[in-house]
RODO-2510 file (C-alpha; in nm, 4 decimals, decimal comma):
residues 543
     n   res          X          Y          Z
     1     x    14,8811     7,3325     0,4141
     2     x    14,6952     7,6073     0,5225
     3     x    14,3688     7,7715     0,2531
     4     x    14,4117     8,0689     0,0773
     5     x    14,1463     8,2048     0,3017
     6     x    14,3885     8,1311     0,6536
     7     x    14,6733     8,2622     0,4532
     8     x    14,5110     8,5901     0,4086
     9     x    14,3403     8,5727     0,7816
    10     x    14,7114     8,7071     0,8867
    11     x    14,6448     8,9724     0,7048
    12     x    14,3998     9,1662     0,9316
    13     x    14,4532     9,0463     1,2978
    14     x    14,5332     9,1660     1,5963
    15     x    14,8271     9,3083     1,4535
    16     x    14,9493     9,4091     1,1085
    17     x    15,0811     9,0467     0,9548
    18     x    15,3551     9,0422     0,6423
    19     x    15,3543     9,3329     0,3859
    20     x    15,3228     9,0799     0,0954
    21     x    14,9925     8,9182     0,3277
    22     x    14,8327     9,2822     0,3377
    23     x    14,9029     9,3466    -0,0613
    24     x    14,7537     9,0003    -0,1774
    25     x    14,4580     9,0628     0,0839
    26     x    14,4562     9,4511    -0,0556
    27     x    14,4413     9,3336    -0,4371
    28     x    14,1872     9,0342    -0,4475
    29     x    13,9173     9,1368    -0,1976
    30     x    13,8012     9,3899     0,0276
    31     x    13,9056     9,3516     0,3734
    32     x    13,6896     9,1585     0,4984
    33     x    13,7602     8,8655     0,2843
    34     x    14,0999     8,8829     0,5005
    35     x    13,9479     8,7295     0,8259
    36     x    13,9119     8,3280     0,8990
    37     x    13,5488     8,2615     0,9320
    38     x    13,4416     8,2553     1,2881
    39     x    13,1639     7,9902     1,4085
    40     x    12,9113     8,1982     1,5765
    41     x    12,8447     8,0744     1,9647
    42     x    12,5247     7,8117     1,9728
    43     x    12,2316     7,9550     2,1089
    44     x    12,1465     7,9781     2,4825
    45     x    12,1130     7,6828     2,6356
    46     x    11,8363     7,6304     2,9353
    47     x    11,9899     7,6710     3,2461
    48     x    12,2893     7,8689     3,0838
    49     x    12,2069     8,1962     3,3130
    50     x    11,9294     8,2504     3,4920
    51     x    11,7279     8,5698     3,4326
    52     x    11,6473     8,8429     3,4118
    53     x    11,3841     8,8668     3,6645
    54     x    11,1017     9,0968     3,7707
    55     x    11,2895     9,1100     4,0893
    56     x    11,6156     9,0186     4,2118
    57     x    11,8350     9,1172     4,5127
    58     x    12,2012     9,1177     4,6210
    59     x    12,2182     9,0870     4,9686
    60     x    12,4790     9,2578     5,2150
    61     x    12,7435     9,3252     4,9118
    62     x    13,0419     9,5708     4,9980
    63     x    13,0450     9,7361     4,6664
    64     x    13,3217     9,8692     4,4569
    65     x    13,1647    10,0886     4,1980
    66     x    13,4130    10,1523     3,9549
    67     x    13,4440    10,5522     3,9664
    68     x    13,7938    10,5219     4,2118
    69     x    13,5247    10,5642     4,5147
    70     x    13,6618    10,3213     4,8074
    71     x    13,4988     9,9909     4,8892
    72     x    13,1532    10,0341     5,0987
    73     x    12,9508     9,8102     5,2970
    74     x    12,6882     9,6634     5,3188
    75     x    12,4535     9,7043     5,1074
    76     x    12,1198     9,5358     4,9217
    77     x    12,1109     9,6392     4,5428
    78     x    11,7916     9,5429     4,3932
    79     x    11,8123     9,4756     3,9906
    80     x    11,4363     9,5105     3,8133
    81     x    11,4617     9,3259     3,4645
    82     x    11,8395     9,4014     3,3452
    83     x    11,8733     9,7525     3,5338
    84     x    12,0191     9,8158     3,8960
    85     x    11,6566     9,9785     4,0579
    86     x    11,8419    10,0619     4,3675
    87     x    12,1030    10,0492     4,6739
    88     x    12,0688    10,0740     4,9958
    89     x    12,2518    10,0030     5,2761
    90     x    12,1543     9,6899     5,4809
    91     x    12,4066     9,7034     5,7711
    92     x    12,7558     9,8494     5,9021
    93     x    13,0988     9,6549     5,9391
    94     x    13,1232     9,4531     6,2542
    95     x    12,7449     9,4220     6,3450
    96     x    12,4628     9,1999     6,2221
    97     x    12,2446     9,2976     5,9285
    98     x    11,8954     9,3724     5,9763
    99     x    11,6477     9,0365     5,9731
   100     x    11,3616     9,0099     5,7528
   101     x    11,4649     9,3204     5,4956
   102     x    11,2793     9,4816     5,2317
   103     x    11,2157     9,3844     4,9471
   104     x    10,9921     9,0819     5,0282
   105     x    10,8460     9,0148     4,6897
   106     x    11,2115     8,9035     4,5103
   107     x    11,1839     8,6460     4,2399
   108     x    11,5810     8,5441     4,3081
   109     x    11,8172     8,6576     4,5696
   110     x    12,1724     8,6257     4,6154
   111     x    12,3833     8,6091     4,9975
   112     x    12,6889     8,8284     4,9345
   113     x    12,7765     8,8468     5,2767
   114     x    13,1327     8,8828     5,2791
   115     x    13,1744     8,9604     4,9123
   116     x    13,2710     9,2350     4,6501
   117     x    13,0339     9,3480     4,3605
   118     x    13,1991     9,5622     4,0723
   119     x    13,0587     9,6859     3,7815
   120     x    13,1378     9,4282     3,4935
   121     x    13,4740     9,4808     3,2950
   122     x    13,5301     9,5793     2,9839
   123     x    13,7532     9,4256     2,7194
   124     x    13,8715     9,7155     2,4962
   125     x    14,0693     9,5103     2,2445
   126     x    13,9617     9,1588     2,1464
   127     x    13,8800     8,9016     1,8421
   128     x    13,7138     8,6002     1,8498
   129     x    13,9116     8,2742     1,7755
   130     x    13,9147     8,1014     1,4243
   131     x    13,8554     7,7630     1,3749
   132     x    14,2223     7,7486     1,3534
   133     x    14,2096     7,8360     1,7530
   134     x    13,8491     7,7136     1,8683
   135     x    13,5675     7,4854     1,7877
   136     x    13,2981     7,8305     1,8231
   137     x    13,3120     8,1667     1,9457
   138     x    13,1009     8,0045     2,2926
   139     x    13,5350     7,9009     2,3804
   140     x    13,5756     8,2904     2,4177
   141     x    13,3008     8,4176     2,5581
   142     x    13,2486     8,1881     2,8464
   143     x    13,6150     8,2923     2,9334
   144     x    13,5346     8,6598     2,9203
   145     x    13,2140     8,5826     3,1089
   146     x    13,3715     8,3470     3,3437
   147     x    13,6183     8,6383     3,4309
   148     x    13,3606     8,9229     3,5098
   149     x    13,4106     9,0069     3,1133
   150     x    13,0380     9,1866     3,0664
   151     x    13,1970     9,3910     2,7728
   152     x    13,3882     9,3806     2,4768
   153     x    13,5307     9,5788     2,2057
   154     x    13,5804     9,3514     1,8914
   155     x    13,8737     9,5159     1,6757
   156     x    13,7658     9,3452     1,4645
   157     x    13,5532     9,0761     1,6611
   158     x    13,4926     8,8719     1,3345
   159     x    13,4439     8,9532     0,9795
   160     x    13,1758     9,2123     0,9367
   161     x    12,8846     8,9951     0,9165
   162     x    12,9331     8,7475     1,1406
   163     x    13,0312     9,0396     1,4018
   164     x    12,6719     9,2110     1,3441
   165     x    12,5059     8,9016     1,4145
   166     x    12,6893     8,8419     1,7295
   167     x    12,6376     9,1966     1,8382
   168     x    12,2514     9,1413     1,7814
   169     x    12,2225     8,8012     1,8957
   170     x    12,4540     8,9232     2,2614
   171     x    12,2365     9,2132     2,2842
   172     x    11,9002     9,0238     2,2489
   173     x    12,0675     8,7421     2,4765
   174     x    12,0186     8,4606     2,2782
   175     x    12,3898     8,3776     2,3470
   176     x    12,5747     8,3599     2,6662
   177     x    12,8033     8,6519     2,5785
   178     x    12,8988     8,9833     2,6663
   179     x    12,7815     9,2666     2,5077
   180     x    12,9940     9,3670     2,1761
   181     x    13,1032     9,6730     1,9915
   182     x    13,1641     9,6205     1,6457
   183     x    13,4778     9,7896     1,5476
   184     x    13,6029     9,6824     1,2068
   185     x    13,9243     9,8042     0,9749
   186     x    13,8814    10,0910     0,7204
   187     x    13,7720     9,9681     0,4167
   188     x    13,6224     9,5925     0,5472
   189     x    13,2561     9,4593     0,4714
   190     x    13,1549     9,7042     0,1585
   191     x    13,2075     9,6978    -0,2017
   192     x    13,3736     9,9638    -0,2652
   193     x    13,7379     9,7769    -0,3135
   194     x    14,0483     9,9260    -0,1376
   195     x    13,9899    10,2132     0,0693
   196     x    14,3163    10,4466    -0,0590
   197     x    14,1484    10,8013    -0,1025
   198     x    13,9543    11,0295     0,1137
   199     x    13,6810    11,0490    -0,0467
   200     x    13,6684    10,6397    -0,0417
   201     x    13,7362    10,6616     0,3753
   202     x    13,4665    10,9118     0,4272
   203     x    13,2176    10,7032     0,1880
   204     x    13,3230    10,3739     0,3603
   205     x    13,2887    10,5291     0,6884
   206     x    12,9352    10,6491     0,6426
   207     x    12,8549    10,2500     0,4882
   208     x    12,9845    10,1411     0,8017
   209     x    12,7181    10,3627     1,0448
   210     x    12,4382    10,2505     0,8675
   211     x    12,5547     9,8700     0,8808
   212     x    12,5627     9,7674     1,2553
   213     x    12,9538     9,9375     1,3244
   214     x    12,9872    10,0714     1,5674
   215     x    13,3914    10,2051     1,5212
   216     x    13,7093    10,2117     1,3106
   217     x    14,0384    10,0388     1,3761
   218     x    14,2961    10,1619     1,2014
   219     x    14,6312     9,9760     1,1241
   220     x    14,8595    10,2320     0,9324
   221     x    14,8722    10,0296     0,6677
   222     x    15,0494    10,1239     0,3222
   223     x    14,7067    10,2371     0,2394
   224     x    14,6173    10,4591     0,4979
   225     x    14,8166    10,7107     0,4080
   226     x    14,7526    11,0208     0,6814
   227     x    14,5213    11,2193     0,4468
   228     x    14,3000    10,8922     0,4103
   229     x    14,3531    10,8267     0,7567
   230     x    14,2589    11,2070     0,8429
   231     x    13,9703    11,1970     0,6337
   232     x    13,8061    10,8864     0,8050
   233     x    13,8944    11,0037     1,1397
   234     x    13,6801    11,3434     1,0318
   235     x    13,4210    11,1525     0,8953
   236     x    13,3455    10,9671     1,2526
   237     x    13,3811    11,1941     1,4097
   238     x    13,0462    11,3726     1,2291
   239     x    12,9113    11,0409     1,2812
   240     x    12,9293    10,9439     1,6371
   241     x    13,1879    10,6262     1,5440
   242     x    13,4659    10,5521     1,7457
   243     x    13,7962    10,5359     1,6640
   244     x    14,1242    10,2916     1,7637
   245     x    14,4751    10,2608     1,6049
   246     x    14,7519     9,9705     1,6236
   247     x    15,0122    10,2680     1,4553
   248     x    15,2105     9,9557     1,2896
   249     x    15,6150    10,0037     1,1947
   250     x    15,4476     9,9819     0,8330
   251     x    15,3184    10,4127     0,8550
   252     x    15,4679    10,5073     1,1868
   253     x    15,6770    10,7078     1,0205
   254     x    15,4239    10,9491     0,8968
   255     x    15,1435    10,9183     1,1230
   256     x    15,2674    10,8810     1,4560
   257     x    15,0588    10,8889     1,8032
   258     x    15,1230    11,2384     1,8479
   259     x    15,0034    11,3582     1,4359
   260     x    14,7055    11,0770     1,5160
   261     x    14,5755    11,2764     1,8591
   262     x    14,6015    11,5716     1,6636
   263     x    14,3576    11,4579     1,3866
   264     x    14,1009    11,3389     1,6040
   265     x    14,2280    10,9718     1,7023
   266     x    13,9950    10,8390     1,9729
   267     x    14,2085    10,5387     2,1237
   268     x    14,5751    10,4517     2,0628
   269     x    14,5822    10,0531     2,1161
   270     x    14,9170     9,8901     2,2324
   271     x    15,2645    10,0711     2,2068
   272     x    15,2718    10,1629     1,8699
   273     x    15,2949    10,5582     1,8179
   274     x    15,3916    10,6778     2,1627
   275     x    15,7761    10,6168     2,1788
   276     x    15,8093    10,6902     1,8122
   277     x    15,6645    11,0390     1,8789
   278     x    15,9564    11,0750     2,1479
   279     x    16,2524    11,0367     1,9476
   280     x    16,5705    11,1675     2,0041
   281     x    16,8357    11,2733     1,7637
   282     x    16,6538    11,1423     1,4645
   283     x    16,2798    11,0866     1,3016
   284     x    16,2726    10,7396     1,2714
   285     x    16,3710    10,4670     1,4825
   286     x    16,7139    10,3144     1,3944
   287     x    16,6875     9,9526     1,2557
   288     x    16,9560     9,7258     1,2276
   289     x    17,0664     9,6837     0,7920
   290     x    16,9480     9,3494     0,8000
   291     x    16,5518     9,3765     0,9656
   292     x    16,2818     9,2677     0,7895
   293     x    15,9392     9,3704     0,8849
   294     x    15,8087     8,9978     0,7431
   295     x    16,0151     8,8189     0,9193
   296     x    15,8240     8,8448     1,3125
   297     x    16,1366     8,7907     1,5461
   298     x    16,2880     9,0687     1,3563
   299     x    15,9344     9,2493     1,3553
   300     x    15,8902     9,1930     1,7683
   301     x    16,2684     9,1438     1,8596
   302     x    16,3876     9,4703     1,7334
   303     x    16,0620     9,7087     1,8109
   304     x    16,1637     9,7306     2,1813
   305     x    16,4964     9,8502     2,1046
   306     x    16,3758    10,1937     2,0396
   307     x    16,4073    10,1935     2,4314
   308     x    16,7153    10,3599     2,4446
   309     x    16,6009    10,5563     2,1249
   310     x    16,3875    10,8374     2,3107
   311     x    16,3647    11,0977     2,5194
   312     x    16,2554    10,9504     2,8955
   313     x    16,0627    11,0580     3,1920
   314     x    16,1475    11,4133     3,3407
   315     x    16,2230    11,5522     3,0401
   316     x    16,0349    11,8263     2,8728
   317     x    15,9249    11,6119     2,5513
   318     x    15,8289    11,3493     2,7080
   319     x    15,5996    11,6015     2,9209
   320     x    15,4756    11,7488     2,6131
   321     x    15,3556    11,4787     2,4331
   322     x    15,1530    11,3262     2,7239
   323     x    14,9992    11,7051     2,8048
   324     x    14,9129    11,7541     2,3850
   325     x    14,7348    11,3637     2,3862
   326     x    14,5831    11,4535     2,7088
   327     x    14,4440    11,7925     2,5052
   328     x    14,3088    11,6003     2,2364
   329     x    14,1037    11,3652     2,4251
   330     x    14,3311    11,0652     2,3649
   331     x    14,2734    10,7228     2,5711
   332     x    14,5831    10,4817     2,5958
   333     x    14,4952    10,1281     2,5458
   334     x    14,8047     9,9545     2,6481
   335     x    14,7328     9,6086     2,6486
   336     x    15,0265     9,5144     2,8361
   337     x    14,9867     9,1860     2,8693
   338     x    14,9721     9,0613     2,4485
   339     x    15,3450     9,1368     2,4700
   340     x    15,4379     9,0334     2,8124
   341     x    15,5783     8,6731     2,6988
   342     x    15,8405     8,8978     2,5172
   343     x    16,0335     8,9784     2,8436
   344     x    15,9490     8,6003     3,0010
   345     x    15,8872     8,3821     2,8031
   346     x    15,8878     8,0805     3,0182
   347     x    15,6243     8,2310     3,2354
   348     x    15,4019     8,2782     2,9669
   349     x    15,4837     7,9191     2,8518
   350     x    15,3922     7,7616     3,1621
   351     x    15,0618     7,9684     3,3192
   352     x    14,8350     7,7665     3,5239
   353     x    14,5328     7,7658     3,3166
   354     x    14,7143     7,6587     2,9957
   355     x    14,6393     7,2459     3,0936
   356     x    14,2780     7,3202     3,1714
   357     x    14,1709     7,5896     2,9746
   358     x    14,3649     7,6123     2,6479
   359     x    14,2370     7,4339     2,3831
   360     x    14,5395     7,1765     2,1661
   361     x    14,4434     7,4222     1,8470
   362     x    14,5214     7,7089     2,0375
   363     x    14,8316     7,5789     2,1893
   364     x    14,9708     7,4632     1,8977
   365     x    14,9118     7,8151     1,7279
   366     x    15,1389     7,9960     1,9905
   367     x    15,4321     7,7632     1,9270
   368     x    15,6958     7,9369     1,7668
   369     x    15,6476     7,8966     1,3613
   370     x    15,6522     8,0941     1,0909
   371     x    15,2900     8,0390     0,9611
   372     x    15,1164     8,1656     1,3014
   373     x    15,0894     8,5327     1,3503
   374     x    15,2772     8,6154     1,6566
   375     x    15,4273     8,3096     1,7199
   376     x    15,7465     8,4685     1,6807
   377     x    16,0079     8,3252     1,9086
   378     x    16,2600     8,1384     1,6784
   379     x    16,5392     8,2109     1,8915
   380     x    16,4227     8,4089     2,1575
   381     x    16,7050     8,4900     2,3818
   382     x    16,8012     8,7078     2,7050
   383     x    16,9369     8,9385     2,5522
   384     x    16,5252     8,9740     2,3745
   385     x    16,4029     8,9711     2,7053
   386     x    16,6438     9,2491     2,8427
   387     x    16,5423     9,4876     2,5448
   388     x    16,1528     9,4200     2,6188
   389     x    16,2289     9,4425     3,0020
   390     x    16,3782     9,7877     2,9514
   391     x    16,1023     9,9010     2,7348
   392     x    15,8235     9,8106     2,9344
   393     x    15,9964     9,9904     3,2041
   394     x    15,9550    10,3305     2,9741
   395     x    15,5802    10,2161     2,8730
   396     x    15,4961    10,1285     3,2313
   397     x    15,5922    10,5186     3,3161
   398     x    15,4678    10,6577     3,0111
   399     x    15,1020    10,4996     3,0688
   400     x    15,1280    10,5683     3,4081
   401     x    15,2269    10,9398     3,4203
   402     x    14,9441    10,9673     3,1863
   403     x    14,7073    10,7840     3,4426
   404     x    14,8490    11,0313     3,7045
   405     x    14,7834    11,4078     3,5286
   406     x    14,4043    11,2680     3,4549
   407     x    14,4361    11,1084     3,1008
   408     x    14,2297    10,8389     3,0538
   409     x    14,3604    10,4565     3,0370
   410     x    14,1434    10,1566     2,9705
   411     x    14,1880     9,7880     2,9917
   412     x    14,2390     9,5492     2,6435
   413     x    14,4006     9,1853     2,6250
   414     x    14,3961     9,1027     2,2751
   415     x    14,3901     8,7584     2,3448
   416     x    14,4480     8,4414     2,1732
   417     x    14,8176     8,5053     2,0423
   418     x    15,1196     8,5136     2,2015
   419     x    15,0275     8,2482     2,4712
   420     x    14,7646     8,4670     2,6131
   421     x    14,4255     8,3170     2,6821
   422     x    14,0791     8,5126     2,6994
   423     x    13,9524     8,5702     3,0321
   424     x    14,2668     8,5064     3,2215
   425     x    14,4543     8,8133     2,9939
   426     x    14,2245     9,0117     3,1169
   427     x    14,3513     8,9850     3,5251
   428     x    14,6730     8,9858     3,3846
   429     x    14,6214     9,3512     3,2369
   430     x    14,5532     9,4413     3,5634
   431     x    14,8469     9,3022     3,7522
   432     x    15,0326     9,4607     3,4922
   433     x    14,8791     9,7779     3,5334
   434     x    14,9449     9,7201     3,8938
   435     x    15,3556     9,6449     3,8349
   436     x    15,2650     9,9835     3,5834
   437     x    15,2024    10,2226     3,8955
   438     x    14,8188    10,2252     3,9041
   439     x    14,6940    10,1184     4,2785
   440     x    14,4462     9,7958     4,2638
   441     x    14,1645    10,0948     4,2492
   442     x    14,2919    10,2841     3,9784
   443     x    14,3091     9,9364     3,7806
   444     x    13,9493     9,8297     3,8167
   445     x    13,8486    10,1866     3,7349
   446     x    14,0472    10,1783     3,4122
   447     x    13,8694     9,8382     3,3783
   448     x    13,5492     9,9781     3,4196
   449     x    13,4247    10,3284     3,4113
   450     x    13,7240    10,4294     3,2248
   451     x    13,6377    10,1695     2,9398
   452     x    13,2661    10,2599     2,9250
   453     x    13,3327    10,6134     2,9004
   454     x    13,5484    10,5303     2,6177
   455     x    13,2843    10,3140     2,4135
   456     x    13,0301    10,5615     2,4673
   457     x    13,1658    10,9114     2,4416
   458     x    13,1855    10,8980     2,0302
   459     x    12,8507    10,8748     2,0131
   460     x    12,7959    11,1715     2,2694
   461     x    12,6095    10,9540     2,5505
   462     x    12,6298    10,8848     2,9064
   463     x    12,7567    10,5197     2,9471
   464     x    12,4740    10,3100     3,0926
   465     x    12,7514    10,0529     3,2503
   466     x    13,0836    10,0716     3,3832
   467     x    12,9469    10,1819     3,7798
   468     x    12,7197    10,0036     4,0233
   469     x    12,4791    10,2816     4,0748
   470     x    12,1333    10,3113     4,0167
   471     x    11,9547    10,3118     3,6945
   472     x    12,2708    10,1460     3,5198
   473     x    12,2712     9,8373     3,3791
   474     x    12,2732     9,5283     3,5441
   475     x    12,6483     9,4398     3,4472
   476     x    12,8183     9,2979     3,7890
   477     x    13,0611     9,1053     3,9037
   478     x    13,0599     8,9263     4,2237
   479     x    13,3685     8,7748     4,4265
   480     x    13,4194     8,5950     4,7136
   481     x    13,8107     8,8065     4,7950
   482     x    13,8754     9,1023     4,8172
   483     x    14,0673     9,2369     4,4719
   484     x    14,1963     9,5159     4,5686
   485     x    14,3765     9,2803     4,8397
   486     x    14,5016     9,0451     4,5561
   487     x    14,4227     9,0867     4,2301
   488     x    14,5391     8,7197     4,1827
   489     x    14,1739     8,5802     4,3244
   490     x    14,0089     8,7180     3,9815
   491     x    14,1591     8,4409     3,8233
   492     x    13,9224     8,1322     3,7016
   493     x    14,2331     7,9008     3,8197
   494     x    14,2091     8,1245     4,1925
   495     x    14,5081     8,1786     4,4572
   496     x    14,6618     7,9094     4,6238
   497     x    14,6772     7,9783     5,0570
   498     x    14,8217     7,8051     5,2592
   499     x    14,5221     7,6797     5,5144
   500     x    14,7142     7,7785     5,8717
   501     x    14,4628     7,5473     6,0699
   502     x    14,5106     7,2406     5,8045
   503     x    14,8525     7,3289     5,6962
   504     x    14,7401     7,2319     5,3564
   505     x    14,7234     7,4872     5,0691
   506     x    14,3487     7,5447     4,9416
   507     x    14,2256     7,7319     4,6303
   508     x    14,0354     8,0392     4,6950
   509     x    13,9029     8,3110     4,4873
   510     x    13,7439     8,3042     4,1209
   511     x    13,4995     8,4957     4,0242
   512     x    13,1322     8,3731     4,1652
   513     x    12,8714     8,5288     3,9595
   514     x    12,8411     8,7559     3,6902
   515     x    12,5758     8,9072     3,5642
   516     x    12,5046     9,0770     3,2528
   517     x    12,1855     9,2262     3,1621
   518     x    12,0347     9,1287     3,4557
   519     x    12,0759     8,7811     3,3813
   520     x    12,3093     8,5587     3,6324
   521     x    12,6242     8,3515     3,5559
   522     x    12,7632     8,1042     3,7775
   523     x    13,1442     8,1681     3,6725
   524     x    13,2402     7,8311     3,8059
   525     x    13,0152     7,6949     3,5890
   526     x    13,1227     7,8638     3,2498
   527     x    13,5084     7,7582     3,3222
   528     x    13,3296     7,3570     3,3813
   529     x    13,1896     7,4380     2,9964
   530     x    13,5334     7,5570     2,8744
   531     x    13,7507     7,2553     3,0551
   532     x    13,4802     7,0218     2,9502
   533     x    13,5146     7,1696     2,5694
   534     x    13,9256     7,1397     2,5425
   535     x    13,8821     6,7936     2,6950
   536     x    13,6212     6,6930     2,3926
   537     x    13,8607     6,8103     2,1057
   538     x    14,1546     6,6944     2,2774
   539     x    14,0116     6,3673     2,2278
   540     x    13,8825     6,4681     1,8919
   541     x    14,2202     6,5682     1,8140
   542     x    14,3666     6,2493     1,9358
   543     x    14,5583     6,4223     2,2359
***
């Protein structure tokens, strides 16, 4: 039997859980009493990253800065304590780098000859595992880390608390974590009780700037009603907070992705609000007499039927909308891949890194139940995957053609549900993006500068990450392939090749290093942490 306290965790994940979940959440307790209790990640061990240094240089990197630019080559980029102090060129392509190079006085030095640096990725939508899912939050983080993960946007990341003090302990690097932005959902943390009238959303919204929050995520719930909704959205705006919405089936009906852009909405996460701003021949989307919202293969089944619901590419609403969000400033957060098991199940199922990497709490929370938030495939069929199939084929185009006429798109996983594991969800997103239209460039920039831009633009300043340039942070991630060749190599699990001289097939790729705040990660060496964790409680578990 699960506690009261994981009943109610449904409540306020990733995605909106059961009506009658959000109302006993709603009546006993603030929000934040809504979220399992996540074990902060132990401190930083020795050894766990080395840095940051007077004085360190990357030697004879081709670079891929994250602004769309083409890769360039080679070049030395010196990092003083945890900022990038310089570039400069150290050679051309095809001839031998200069001997005996400046600077001589390095405290640490890394040979990139014949790799890629990019600017460290963000993660625009993620939560940290309960104990339901993990032993600590150290199961996540080395995953995000171990993947070039320098960034992430917690919507929530943990309840409010425990998400300050892992915002303060990443950003003082006493944890082996990337840096966090503390989003939480209208209303958590205070004690104010239910947040249900503007004048509670703008007082809870200026509690939340002067508590360590950093931005609202919204989840249309039954009471965020659009003038509460408006009102917060107004309110952070005036305060430099950003904003994200999962526009949930509960208010889509009123408050839709095209009414949300309008009032000020910073970041539309996942699907919800686009296609129901596009339909045709009615207001809202036609369910079958016998859905139930509560029940979650109804609830995910059914939601991609709206496919055929809509008016499609080349038309002059679907046009429309993507020019008015484009005119309000809108970014698209698609996170493609939380969903993708719905069209494939069996792929999802059976990933590589799910052996290795997945810890047995984890995989035994995606298996299809009904106590596990989106673990929703009871009787998950083809004629499921055909629906999803056809509507990713109108979100693919929608997020692209808003890509192409220069509105902005970032990269988000949400991981831990629906078979999706953190770190490797994140190179997913950007094959997906890839299958999407977006060329291998356009993916990493959405993945990088795109993100930053986005985390830093409420609060009216330049981003200090998300490009290898200098005077930026030192947030980098170094590979041994070439991405933009295969976007597979990013993978912790790498590509198999086949070997032509051996005839054998041979792992390659991985990320090498990354580096965060100056301070170096040997990504190898994380995923060793994370197997050698899942092996501990499997035999903890008895597994």
């Amino acid at each position: 039997m699960k506690s009261k306290i994981a009943k109610l965790a449904l409540a306020a994940l990733v995605f909106t859980a059961p009506a009658a979940a959000h109302q006993a959440a709603d009546k006993k307790a603030p929000a934040a009493a809504a979220f399992p209790v996540s074990k902060g990640a132990p401190a930083r061990k020795a050894g766990e990253g080395a840095g940051p240094f007077r004085k360190m240089v990357i030697r004879n990197a081709t670079i891929i800065d994250g602004t769309g630019a083409p890769p360039r080559g080679r070049f030395d980029i010196v990092v003083e304590g945890n900022r990038i102090a310089s570039i400069t060129q150290s050679g051309w392509p095809g001839l031998p780098s200069a001997a005996n190079r400046a600077p001589h006085d390095a405290d640490y030095e890394i040979d990139a000859t014949g790799m890629y640096v990019m600017p460290g990725f963000t993660d625009m939508h993620v939560h940290l595992p309960g104990p339901d899912k993990a032993p600590d939050a150290s199961y996540a983080y080395k995953l995000w880390l171990a993947h070039g993960v320098t960034t992430v946007r917690g919507v929530p990341l943990a309840a409010p608390t425990v998400a300050s003090d892992e915002k303060n302990r990443s950003a003082r690097n006493e944890i082996a974590a990337p840096r966090i932005f503390n989003y939480q959902t209208l209303g958590a943390g205070w004690s104010g009780g239910v947040v249900d009238t503007p004048l509670k959303a703008r007082e809870w919204v200026r509690w939340a700037a002067k508590n360590n929050i950093d931005g609202i995520k919204f989840f249309n719930r039954e009471n965020e009603t659009p003038d509460v909704f408006t009102a917060a959205l107004d309110e952070a705006q005036k305060l430099g907070l950003g904003t994200t919405a999962h526009l949930s089936q509960i208010g889509v009906a009123n408050f839709n992705g095209r009414q949300a852009g309008a009032a000020g909405l910073n970041t539309i996460t996942h699907y919800y609000g686009h296609l129901e701003s596009l339909l045709k021949d009615r207001a809202i989307q036609d369910f079958p007499s016998n859905y139930d919202y509560n029940n979650e293969q109804h609830r995910f089944g059914e939601v991609a039927e709206i496919w055929n619901q809509v008016y499609g590419p080349e038309t002059k609403e679907w046009r429309e909308y993507l020019e008015t969000q484009k005119a309000n400033h809108v970014n698209f957060d698609p996170t493609f891949n939380i969903y993708a098991a719905s069209r494939d199940l069996m792929r999802a199922r059976n990933a590589d890194w799910h052996g290795r990497y997945t810890t047995p709490q984890l995989w035994k929370y995606f298996q299809s139940t009904r106590d596990n938030h989106g673990s929703y495939f009871f009787d998950w069929t083809t004629e499921n995957e055909f629906a999803w199939k056809k509507f990713y084929g109108l979100f693919f185009r929608l997020v692209n053609d808003y890509k192409n006429m220069g509105g902005r798109v970032t990269v988000g996983t949400d991981s831990g549900f629906i078979y999706k594991v953190y770190g490797f969800a994140y190179v997913e997103e950007l094959e997906l993006l890839r299958e999407a239209g977006f060329t291998p460039l356009e993916a990493i920039r959405a993945g990088t500068m795109m993100g930053a831009e986005t985390l830093y633009e409420p609060r009216g300043e330049k981003p200090p990450i998300g490009a290898v340039r200098a005077g930026m942070l030192a947030d980098l991630v170094i590979v041994p392939e070439n991405p933009l060749q295969n976007l597979k190599t990013l993978y912790g699990t790498g590509f198999m090749r086949l070997n032509s001289e051996t005839n054998r097939q041979e792992k390659v790729g991985g990320v090498k290093y990354t580096v965060k705040d100056g301070i170096v990660y040997d990504a190898q060496q994380l995923l060793a942490d994370v197997a050698a964790m899942v092996e501990s409680e499997k035999a903890r578990l008895g597994e």
